[in-house]
LUMPAPA-847671 format. One record per residue: residue number from 1; x, y, z of N, C-alpha, C in turn. Coordinates in steps of 0.2 Angstrom, whole numbers. Example, Ala and Ser with C-alpha at 12.3 -4.5 7.8 and 13.67 -1.06 7.14 Angstrom:
2
site pos=1, nu=66, nv=-28, nw=39, cau=62, cav=-22, caw=39, cu=66, cv=-16, cw=39
site pos=2, nu=64, nv=-11, nw=35, cau=68, cav=-5, caw=36, cu=64, cv=0, cw=39
END
This chain:
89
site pos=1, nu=107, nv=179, nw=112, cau=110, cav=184, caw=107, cu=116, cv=186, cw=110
site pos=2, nu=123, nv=188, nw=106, cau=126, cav=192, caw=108, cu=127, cv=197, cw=103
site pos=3, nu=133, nv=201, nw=105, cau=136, cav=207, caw=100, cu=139, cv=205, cw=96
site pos=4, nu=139, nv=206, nw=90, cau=141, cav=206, caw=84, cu=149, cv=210, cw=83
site pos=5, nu=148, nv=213, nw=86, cau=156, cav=218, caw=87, cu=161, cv=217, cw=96
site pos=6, nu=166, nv=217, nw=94, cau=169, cav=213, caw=100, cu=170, cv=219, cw=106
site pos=7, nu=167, nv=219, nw=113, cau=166, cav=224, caw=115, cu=171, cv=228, cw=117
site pos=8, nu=181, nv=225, nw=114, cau=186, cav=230, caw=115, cu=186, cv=234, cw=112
site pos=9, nu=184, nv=234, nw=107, cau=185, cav=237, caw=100, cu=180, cv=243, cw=99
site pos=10, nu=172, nv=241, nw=106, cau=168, cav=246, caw=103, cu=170, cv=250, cw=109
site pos=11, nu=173, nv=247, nw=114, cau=175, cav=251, caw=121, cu=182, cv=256, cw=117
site pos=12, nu=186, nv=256, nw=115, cau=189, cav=258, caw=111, cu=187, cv=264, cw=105
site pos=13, nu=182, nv=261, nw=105, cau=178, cav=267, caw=97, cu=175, cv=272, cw=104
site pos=14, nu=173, nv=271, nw=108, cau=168, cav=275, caw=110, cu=175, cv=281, cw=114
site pos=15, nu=179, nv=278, nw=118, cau=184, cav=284, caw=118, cu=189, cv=286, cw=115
site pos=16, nu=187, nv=286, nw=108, cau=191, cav=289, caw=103, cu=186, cv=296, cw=101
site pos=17, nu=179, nv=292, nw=102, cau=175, cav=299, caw=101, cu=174, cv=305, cw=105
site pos=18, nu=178, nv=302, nw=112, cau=179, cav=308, caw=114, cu=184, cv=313, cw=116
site pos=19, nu=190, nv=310, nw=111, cau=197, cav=314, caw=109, cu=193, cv=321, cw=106
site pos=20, nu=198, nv=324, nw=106, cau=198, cav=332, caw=101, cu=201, cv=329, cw=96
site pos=21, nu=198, nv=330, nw=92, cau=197, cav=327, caw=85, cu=200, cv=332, cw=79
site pos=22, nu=200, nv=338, nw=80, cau=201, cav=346, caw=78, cu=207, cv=344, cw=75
site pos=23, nu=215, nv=345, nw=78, cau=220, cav=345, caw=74, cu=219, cv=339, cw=70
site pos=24, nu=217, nv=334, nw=70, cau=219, cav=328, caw=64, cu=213, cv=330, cw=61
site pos=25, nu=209, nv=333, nw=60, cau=204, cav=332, caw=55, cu=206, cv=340, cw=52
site pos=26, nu=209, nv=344, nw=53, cau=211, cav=350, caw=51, cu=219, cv=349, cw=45
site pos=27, nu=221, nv=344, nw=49, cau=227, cav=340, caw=44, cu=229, cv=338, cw=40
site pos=28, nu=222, nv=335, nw=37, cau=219, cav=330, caw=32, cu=220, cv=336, cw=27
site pos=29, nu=223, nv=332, nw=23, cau=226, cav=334, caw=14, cu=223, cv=330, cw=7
site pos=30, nu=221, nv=326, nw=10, cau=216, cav=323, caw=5, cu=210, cv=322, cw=4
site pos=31, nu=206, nv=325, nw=-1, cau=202, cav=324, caw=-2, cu=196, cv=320, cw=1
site pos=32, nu=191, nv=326, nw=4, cau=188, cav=321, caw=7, cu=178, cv=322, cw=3
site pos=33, nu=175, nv=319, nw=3, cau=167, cav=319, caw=4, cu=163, cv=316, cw=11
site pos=34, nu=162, nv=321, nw=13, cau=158, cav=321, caw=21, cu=150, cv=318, cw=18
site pos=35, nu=148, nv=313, nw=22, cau=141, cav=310, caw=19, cu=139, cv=309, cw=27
site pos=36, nu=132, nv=312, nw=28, cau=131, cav=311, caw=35, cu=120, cv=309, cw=31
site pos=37, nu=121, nv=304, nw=36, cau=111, cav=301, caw=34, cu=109, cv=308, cw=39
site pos=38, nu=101, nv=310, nw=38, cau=98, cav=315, caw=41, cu=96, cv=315, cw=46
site pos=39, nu=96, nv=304, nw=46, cau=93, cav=307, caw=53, cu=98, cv=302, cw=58
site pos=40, nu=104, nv=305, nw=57, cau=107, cav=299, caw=61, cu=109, cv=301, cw=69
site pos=41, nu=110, nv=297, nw=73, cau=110, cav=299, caw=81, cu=118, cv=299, cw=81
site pos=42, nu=123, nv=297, nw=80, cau=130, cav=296, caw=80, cu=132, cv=304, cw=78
site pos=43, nu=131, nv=305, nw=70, cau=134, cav=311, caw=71, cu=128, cv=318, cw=70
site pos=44, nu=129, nv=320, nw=75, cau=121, cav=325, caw=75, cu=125, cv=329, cw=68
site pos=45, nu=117, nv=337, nw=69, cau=118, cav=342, caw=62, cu=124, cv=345, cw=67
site pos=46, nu=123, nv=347, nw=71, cau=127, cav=353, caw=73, cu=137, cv=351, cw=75
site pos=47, nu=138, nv=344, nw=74, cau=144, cav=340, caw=72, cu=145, cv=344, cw=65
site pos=48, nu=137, nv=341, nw=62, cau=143, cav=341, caw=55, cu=143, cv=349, cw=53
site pos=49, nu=138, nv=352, nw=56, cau=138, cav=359, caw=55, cu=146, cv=362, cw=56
site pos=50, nu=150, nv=361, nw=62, cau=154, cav=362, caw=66, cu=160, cv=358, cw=61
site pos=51, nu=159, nv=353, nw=58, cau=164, cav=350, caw=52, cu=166, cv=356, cw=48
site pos=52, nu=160, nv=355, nw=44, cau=159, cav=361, caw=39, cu=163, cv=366, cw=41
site pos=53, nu=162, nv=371, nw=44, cau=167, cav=378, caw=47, cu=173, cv=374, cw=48
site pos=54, nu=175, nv=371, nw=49, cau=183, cav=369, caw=50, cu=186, cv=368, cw=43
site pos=55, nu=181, nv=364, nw=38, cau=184, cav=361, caw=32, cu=178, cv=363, cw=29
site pos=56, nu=178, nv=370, nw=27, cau=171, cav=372, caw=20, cu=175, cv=372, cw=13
site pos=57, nu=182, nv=367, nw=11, cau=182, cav=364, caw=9, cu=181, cv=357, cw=6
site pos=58, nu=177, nv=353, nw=11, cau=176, cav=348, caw=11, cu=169, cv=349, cw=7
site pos=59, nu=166, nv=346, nw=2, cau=161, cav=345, caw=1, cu=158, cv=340, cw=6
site pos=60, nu=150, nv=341, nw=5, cau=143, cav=337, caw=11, cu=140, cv=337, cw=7
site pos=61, nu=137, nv=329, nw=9, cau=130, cav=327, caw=7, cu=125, cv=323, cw=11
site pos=62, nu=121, nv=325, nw=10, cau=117, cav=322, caw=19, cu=110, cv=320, cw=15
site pos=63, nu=110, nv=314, nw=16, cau=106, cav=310, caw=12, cu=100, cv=311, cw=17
site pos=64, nu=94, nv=311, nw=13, cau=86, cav=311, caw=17, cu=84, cv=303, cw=20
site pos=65, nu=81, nv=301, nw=25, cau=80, cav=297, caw=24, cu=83, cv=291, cw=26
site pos=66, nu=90, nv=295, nw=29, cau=93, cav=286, caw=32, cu=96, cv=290, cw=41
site pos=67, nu=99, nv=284, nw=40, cau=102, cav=287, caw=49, cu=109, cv=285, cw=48
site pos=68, nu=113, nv=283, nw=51, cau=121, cav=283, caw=52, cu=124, cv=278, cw=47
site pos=69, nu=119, nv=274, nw=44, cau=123, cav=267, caw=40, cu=122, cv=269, cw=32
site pos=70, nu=122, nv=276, nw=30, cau=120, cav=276, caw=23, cu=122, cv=273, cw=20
site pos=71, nu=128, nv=271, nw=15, cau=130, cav=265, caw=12, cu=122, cv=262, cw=12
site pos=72, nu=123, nv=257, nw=17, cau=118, cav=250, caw=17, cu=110, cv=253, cw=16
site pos=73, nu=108, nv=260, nw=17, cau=104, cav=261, caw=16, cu=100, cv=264, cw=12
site pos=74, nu=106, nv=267, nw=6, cau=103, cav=271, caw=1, cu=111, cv=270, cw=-3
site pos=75, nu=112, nv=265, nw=-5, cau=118, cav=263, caw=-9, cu=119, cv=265, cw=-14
site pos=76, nu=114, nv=265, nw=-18, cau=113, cav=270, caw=-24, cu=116, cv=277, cw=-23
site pos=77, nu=112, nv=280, nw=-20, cau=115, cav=287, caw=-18, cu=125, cv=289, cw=-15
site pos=78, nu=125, nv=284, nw=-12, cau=131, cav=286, caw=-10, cu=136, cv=282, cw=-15
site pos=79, nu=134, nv=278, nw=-18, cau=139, cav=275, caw=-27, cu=139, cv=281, cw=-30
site pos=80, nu=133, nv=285, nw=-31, cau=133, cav=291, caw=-36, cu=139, cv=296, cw=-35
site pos=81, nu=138, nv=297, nw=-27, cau=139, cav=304, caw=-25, cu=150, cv=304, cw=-23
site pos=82, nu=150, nv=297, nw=-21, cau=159, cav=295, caw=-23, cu=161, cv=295, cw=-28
site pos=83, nu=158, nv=291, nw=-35, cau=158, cav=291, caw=-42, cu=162, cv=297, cw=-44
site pos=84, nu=155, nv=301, nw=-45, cau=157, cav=309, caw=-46, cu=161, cv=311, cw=-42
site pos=85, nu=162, nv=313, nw=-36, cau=168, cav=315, caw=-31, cu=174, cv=314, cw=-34
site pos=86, nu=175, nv=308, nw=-35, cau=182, cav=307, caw=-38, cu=183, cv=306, cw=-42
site pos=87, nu=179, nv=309, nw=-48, cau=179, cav=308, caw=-55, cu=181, cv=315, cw=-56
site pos=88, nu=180, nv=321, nw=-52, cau=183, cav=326, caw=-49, cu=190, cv=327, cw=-45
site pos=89, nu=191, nv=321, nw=-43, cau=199, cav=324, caw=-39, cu=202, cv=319, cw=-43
END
C-alpha cells in the first residue's frame, strides 16, 4: 500500500493549518457557504462555531451524518444547498 496523496503536499497542508488563518478569512469578499459534515474530525464544532463569529455573514450548513468529505458523502445535499446559494448571489 502506499499514500494516495504526495507526502509534500500533505506536509505542507498540515502547516498551513497551523497558520492564523483570521486576517485572510476576515478578507474574503466573496461570497462564501461554510458546509461543515457533523461529525467530522478535521474541522471540530467549536472551529466552525469560532468561523461563524468572525463571518455571521457567511451562511452554514452542517450536514448530519457525514464526516469531512461531504461532497462524496451526501452529494445530493450539498448540490442542493450551492444550487440555491448562488442562485442567491
Amino acid at each position: 500500500m502506499r499514500p494516495l496523496a504526495d507526502p509534500a503536499a500533505m506536509a505542507a497542508t498540515a502547516r498551513g493549518l497551523r497558520e492564523d488563518l483570521v486576517p485572510a478569512f476576515t478578507a474574503v469578499r466573496t461570497p462564501v457557504l461554510l458546509i461543515r459534515g457533523a461529525q467530522s474530525k478535521l474541522v471540530s464544532a467549536a472551529a466552525l462555531e469560532k468561523t461563524q463569529s468572525l463571518r455571521p455573514d457567511m451562511p452554514t450548513l452542517v450536514v448530519p451524518n457525514t464526516d469531512h468529505y461531504v461532497p462524496e458523502e451526501d452529494p445530493d445535499t450539498v448540490a442542493s444547498a450551492v444550487i440555491d446559494f448562488a442562485g442567491k448571489h
